[in-house]
C-alpha positions as CSV (number, residue, x, y, z in Angstrom):
1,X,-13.0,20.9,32.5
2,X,-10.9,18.2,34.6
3,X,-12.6,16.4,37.3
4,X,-10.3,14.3,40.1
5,X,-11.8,11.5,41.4
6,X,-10.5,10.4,44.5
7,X,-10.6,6.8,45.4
8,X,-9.9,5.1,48.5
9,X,-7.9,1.8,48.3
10,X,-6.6,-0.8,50.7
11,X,-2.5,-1.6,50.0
12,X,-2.0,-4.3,48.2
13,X,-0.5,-7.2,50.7
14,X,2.8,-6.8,51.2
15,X,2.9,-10.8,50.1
16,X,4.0,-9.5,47.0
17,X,7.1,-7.5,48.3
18,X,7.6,-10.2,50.4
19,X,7.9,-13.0,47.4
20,X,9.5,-10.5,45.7
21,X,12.1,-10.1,48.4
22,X,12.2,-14.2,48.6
23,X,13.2,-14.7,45.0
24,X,16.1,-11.9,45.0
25,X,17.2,-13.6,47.9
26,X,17.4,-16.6,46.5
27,X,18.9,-15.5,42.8
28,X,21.8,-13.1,44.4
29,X,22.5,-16.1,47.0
30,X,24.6,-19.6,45.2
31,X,23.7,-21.6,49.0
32,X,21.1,-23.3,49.4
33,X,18.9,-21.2,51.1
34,X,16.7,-22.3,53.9
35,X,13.3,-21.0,55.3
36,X,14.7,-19.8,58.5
37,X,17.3,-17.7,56.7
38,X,15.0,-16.5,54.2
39,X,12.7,-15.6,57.4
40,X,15.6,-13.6,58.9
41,X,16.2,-11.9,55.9
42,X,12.5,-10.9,55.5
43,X,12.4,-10.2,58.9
44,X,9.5,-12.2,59.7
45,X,8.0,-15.4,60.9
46,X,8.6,-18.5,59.3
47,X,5.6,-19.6,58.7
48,X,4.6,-16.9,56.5
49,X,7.8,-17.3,54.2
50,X,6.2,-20.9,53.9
51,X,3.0,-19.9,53.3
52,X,4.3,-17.6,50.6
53,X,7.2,-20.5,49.1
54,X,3.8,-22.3,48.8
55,X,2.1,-20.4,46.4
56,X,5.7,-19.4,44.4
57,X,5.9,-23.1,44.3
58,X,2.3,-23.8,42.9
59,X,3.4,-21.1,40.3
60,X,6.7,-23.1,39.1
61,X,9.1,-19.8,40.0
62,X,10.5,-22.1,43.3
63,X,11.8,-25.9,43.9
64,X,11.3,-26.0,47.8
65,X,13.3,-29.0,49.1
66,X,11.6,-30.1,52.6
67,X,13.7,-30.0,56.2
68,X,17.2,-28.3,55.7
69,X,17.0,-28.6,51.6
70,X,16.0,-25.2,51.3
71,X,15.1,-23.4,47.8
72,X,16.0,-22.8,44.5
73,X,14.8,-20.6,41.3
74,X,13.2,-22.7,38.6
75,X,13.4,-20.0,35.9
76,X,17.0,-17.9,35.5
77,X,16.0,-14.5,37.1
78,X,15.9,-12.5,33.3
79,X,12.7,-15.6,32.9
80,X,10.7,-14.4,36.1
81,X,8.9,-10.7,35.7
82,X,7.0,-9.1,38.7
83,X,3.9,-9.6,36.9
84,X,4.5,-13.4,37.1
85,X,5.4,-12.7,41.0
86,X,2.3,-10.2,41.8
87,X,-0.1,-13.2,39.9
88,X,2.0,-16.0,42.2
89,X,0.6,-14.5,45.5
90,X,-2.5,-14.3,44.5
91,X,-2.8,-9.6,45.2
92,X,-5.8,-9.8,43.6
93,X,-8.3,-11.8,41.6
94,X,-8.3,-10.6,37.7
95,X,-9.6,-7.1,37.1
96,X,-10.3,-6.8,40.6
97,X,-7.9,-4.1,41.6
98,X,-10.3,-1.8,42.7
99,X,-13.6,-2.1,43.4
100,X,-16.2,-0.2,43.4
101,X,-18.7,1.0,46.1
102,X,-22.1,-1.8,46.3
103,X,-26.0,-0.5,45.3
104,X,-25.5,2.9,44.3
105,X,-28.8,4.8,44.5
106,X,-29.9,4.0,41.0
107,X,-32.8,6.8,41.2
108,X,-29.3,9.0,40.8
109,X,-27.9,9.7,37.5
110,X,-24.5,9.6,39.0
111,X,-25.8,6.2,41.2
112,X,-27.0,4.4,37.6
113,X,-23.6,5.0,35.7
114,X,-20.7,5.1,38.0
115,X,-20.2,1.8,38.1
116,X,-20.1,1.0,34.3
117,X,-17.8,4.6,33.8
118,X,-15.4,3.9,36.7
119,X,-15.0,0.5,36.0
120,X,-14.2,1.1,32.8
121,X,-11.3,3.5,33.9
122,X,-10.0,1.6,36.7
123,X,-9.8,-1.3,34.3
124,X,-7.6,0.4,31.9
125,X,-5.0,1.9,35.4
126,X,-5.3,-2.1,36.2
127,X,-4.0,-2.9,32.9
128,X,-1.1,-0.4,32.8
129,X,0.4,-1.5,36.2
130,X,0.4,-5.2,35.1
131,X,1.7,-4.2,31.8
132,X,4.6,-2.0,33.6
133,X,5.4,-5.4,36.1
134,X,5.7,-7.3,32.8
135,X,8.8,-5.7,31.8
136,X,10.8,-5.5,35.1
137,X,12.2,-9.0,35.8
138,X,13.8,-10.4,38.3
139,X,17.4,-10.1,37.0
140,X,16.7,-6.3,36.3
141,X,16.3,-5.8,40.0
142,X,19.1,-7.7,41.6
143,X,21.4,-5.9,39.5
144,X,20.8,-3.2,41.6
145,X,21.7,-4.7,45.0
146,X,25.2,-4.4,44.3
């Protein structure tokens, strides 16, 4: 017997396509990039590529020069794997990709276990995703663009 279990899940933020979009950018690009050409590029407001250069920064993928400076990889793009990207902009504290529902009725038998049983699950689909974004890098997807 197969049983489907349906789970409904908000997107991850598109921060991560975003920085993800920010760091091609920059590795297919020789310039000196600024944020108001990375913004244009993105298609969206400045302040949120900053915002996003921020936490790429605190992660040691980006050098962000301040006024027209602009950016610059600090790890060749075959060093820099989306795993390192998605854990940059903080998607999603650890093992916390899904969640499940609060206070089941524990006077169910369903209600006392379906935490422990889906969690386990969900855990292991959480694990395969980040293990999958460890092998794509950076350079593998710029390759592409041409």
């Amino acid at each position: 017997m197969s049983t489907t279990v349906v789970v409904n899940l908000k997107q991850i933020s598109t921060r991560f396509s975003m920085a993800v979009h920010i760091l091609s950018l920059i590795a297919v690009n020789s310039n000196e990039l600024t944020g108001d050409f990375i913004a244009g590029s993105v298609n969206t407001n400045p302040v949120v590529i900053r915002r996003i250069m921020g936490m790429l920064k605190k992660a040691g993928l980006v050098e962000v020069r301040p006024g027209v400076g602009g950016a610059s990889l600090l790890k060749a793009p075959e060093e820099i794997t989306l795993l390192d990207v998605y854990r940059a902009v903080n998607v999603i504290k650890e093992n916390q990709l899904f969640r499940v529902h609060e206070e089941p009725n524990k006077q169910c038998l369903v209600g006392q276990n379906i935490e422990m049983v889906l969690q386990s699950e969900l855990n292991e689909v959480q694990s395969a995703m980040e293990q999958r974004l460890a092998q794509t890098t950076l350079s593998l997807l710029t390759i592409r663009f041409k």
